[in-house]
Backbone as JSON, one array per atom type, in Angstrom:
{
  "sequence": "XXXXXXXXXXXXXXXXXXXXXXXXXXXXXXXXXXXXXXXXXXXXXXXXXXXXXXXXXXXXXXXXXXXXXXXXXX",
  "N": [[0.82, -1.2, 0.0], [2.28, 1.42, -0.41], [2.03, 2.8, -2.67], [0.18, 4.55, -1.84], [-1.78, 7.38, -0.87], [-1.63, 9.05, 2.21], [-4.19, 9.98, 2.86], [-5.56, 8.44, 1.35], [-5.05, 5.48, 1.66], [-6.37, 5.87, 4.32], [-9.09, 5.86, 3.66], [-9.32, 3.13, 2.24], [-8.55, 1.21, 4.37], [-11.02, 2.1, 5.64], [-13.03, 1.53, 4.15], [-12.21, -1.58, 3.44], [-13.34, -2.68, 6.28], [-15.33, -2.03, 6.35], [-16.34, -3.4, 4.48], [-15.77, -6.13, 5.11], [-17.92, -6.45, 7.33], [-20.41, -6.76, 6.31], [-21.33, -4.59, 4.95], [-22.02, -3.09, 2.0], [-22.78, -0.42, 0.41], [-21.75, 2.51, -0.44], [-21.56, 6.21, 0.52], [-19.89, 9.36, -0.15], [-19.92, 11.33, 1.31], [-20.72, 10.19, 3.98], [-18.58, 8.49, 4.55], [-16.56, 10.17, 4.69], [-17.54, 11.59, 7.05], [-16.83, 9.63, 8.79], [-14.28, 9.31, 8.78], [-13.34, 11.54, 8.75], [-12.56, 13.33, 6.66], [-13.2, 15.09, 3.96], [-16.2, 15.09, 1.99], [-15.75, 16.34, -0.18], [-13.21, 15.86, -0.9], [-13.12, 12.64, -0.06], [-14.51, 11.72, -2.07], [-13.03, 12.74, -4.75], [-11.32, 11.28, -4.7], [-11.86, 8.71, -4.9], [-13.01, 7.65, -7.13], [-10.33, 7.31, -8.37], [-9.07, 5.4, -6.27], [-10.62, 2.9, -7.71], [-9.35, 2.54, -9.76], [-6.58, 1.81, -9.18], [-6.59, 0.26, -6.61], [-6.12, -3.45, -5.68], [-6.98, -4.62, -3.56], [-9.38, -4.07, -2.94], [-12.74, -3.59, -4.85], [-14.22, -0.63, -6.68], [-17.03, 0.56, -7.17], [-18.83, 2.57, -9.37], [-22.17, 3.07, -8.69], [-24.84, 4.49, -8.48], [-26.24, 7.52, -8.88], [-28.64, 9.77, -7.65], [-28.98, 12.45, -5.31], [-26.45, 12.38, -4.7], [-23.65, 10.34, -5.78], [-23.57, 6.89, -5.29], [-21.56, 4.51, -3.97], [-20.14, 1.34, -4.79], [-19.11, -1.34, -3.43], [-16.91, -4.15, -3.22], [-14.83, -6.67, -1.79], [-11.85, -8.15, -3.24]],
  "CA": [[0.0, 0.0, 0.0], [2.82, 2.5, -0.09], [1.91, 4.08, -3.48], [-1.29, 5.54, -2.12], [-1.39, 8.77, 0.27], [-1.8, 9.49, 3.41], [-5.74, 10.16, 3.28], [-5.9, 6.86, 0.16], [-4.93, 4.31, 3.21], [-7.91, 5.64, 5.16], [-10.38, 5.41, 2.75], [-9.16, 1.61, 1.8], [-9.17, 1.17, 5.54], [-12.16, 2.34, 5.97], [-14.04, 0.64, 3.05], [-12.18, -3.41, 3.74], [-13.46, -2.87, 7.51], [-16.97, -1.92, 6.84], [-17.5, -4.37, 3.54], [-15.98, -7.09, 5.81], [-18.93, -5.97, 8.68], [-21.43, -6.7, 5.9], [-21.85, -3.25, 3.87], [-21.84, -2.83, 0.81], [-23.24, 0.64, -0.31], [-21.16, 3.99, 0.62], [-21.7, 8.12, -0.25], [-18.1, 9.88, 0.32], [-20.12, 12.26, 2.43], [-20.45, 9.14, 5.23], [-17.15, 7.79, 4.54], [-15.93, 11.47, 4.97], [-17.94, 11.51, 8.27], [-16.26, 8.9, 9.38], [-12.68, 9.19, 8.95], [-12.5, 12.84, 9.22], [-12.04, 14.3, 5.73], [-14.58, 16.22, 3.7], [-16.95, 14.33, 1.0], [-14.86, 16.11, -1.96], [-11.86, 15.06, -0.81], [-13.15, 11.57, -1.05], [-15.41, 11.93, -3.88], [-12.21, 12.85, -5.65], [-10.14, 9.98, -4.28], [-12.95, 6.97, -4.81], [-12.48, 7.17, -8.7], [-8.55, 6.57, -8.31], [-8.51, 4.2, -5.77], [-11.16, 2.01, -8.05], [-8.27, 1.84, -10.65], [-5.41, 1.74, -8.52], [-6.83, -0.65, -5.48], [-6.08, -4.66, -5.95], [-7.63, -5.15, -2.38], [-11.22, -3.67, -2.62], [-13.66, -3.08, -6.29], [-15.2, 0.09, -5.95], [-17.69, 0.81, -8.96], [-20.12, 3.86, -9.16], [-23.8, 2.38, -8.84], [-25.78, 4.98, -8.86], [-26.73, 8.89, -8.68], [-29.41, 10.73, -7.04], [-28.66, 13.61, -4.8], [-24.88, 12.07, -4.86], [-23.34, 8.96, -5.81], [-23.39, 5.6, -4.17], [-20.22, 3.72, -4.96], [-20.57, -0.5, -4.47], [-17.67, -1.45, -2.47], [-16.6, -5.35, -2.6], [-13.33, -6.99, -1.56], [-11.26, -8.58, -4.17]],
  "C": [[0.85, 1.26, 0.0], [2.96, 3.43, -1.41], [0.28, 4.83, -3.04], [-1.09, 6.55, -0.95], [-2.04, 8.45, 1.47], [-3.9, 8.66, 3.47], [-6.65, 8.67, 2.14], [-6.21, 5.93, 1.22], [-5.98, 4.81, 3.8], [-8.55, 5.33, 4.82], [-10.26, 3.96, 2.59], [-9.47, 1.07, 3.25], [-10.42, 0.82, 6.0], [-13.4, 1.64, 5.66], [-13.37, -0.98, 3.66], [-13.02, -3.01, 5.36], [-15.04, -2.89, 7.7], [-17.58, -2.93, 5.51], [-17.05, -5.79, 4.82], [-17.25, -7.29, 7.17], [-20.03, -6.44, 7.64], [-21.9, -5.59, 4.65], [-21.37, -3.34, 2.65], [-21.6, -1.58, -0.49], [-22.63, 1.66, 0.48], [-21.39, 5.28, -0.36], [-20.29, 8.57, 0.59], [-18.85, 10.76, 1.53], [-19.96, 11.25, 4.06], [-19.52, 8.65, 5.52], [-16.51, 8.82, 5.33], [-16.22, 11.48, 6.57], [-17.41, 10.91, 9.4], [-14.85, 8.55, 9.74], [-11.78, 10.83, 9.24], [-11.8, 13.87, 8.32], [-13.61, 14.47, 5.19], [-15.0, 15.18, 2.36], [-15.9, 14.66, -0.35], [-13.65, 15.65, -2.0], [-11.84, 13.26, -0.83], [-13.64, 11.09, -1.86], [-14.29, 11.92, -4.56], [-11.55, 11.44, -5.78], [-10.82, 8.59, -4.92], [-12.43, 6.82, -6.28], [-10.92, 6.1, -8.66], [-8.59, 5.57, -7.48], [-9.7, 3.08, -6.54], [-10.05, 1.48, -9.18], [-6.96, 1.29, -9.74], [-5.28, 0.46, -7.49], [-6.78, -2.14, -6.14], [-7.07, -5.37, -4.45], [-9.46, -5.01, -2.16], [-11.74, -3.61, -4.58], [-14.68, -1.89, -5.55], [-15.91, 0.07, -7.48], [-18.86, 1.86, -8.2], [-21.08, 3.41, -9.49], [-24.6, 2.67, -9.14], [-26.17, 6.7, -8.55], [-27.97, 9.58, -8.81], [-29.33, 11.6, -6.87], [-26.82, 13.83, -5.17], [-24.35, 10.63, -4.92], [-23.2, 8.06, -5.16], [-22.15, 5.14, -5.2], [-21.3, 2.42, -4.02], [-19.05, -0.59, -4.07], [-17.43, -3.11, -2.36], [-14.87, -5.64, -2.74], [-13.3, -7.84, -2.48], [-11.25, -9.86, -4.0]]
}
């Protein structure tokens, strides 16, 4: 994991810990909520770590108000 940044590693973190709990469905604003950075900061990030990540699949599901990503482990 040492090409991804600082605030990358949380988000990956963040996401294996809560699909292993069961979840599936995340909005950056809750993620954000939860780790302590701001929705655009990982709105921006989610794209890149769906190419970049070998440990998690993120894929964009669906848009409403704001996107749901789908979050499963590899």
């Amino acid at each position: 994991m040492n090409e991804f940044t600082d605030e990358e590693k949380r988000i990956l973190t963040y996401l294996q810990e809560s699909v292993s709990r069961g979840e599936s469905y995340f909005r950056a604003k809750n993620i954000a909520e939860a780790i302590g950075l701001t929705a655009k900061q990982v709105g921006v990030r989610l794209p890149r770590l769906a190419e970049k990540s070998d440990d998690v699949e993120i894929e964009k599901w669906g848009r409403a108000r704001s996107t749901t990503w789908r979050v499963t482990l590899s």
